[in-house]
C-alpha positions in Angstrom: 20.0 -0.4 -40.0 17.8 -2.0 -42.6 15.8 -0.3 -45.7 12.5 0.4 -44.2 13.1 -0.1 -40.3 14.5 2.7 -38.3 15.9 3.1 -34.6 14.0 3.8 -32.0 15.1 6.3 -29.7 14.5 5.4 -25.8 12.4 7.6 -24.1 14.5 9.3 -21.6 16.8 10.5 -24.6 13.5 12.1 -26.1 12.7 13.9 -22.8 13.9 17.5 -21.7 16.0 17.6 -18.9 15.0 18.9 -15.5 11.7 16.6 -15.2 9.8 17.4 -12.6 10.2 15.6 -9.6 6.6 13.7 -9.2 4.3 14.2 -12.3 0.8 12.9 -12.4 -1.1 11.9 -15.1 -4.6 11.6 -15.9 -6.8 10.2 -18.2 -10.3 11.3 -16.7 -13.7 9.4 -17.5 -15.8 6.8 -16.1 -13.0 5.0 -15.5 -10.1 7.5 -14.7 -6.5 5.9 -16.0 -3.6 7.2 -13.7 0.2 7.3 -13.8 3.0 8.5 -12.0 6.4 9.6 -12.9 9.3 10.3 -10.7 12.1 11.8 -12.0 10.5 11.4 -16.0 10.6 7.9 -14.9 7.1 5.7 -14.9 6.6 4.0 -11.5 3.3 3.1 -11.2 -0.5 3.5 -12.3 -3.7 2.5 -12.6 -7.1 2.8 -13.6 -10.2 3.4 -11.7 -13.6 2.6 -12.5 -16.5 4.6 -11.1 -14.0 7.5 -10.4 -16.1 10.7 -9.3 -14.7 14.3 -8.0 -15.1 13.8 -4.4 -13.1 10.7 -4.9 -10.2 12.4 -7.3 -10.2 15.3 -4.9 -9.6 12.4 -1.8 -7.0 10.6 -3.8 -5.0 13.5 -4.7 -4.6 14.6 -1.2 -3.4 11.4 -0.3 -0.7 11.7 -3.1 0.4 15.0 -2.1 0.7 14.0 1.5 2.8 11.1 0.8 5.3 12.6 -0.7 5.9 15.3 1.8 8.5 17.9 0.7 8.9 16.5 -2.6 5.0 17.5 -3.1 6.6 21.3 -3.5 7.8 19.7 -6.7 4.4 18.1 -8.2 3.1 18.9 -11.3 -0.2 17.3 -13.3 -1.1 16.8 -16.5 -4.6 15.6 -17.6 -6.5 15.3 -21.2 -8.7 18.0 -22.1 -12.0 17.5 -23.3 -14.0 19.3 -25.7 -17.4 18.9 -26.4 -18.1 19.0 -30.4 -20.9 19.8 -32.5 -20.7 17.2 -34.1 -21.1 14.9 -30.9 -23.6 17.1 -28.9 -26.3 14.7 -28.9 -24.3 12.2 -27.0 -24.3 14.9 -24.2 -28.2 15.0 -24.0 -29.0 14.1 -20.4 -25.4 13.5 -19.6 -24.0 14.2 -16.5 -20.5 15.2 -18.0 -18.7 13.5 -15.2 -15.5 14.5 -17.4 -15.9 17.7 -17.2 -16.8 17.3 -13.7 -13.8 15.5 -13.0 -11.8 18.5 -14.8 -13.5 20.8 -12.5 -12.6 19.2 -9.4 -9.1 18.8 -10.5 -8.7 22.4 -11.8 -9.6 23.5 -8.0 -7.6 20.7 -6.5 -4.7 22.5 -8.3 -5.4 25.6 -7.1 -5.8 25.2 -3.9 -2.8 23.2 -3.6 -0.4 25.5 -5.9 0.2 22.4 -8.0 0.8 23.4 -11.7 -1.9 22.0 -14.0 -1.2 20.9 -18.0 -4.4 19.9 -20.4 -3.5 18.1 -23.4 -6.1 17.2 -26.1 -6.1 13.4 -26.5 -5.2 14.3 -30.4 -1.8 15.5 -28.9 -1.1 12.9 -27.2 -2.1 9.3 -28.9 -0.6 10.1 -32.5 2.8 10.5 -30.8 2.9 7.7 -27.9 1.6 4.8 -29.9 1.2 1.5 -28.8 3.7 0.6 -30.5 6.3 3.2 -29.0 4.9 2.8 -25.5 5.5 -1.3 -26.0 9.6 -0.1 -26.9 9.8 1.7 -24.0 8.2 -0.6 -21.4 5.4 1.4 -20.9 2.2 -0.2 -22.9 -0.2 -1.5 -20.6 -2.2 -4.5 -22.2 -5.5 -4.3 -20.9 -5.4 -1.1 -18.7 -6.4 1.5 -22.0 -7.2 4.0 -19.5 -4.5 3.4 -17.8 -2.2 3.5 -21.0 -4.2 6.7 -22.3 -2.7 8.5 -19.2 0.9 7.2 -19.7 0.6 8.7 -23.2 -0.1 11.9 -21.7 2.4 11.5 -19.0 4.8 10.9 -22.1 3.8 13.6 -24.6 4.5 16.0 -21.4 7.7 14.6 -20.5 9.0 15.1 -24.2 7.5 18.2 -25.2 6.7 20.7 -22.3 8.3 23.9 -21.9 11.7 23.7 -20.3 11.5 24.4 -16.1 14.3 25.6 -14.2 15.3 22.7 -12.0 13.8 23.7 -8.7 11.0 25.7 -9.8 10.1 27.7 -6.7 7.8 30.2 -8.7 5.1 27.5 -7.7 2.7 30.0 -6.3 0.1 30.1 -8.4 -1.6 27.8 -10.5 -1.2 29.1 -14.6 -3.5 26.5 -16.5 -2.1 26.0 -19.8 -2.1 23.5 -23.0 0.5 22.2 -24.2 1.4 22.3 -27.8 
């Protein structure tokens, strides 16, 4: 190893063990970015434009239904989203479809006993660079939304609290933040 370079670690040496089995992650907006891991391994995503909660709340239950027993097992993670003071005019006549689309998540969850993570976006992007994403085959050129919910699929996968492997304590719904 060279002065000035340094190794990069592969991702599934970075994450804890005992993944859960399907994780979802979201990156919710206008266009809602979407990835899934199975296993702490990426196999697919997406983004989706125009993406409103009737349309989140169909798509998860489509998700949850497709994978059958293993949706015992699901977990989400989603960015957060804060409005600032310093950015409350941009919210003048908004209608906060993020927070919408948080909403209709949070009781998606719920109703579902799915365990629910919020990350802030300033969690997430500092530590799953492009540049990181790109080593581990995970950078999506063209797709930021897409990409943006990788990263938080990522930042969970490495630094969530340890789970037992088969969590069956799954009845309720504790909404917490990482970090």
């Amino acid at each position: 190893m060279g002065m000035g370079t340094h190794e990069m670690r592969s991702f599934s040496d970075l994450t804890k063990p005992n993944p859960p089995e399907y994780l979802l992650a979201l990156d919710p907006g206008g266009t809602t970015g979407i990835a899934a891991f199975r296993n702490g391994g990426l196999v697919t995503y997406t983004q989706i434009k125009d993406f409103t909660p009737g349309t989140l709340d169909n798509f998860l239950t489509r998700q949850h239904r497709a994978l059958g027993t293993a949706a015992a097992n699901m977990e989400v993670v989603c960015e957060d989203y804060r409005v600032y003071q310093t950015h409350t005019a941009q919210h003048a006549n908004s209608s906060l479809l993020t927070v919408r689309l948080l909403g209709a998540l949070e009781s998606w969850t719920e109703r579902h006993h799915t365990p629910l993570h919020l990350q802030m976006a300033g969690q997430a992007k500092p530590f799953s660079t492009d540049r990181k994403l790109q080593e581990w085959g995970m950078y999506i050129a063209g797709q930021p939304h897409a990409t943006d919910a990788i990263r938080h699929g990522v930042y969970y996968l490495i630094f969530r609290r340890p789970q037992p492997p088969n969590p069956k304590q799954h009845t309720s719904t504790p909404t917490h933040r990482v970090g």
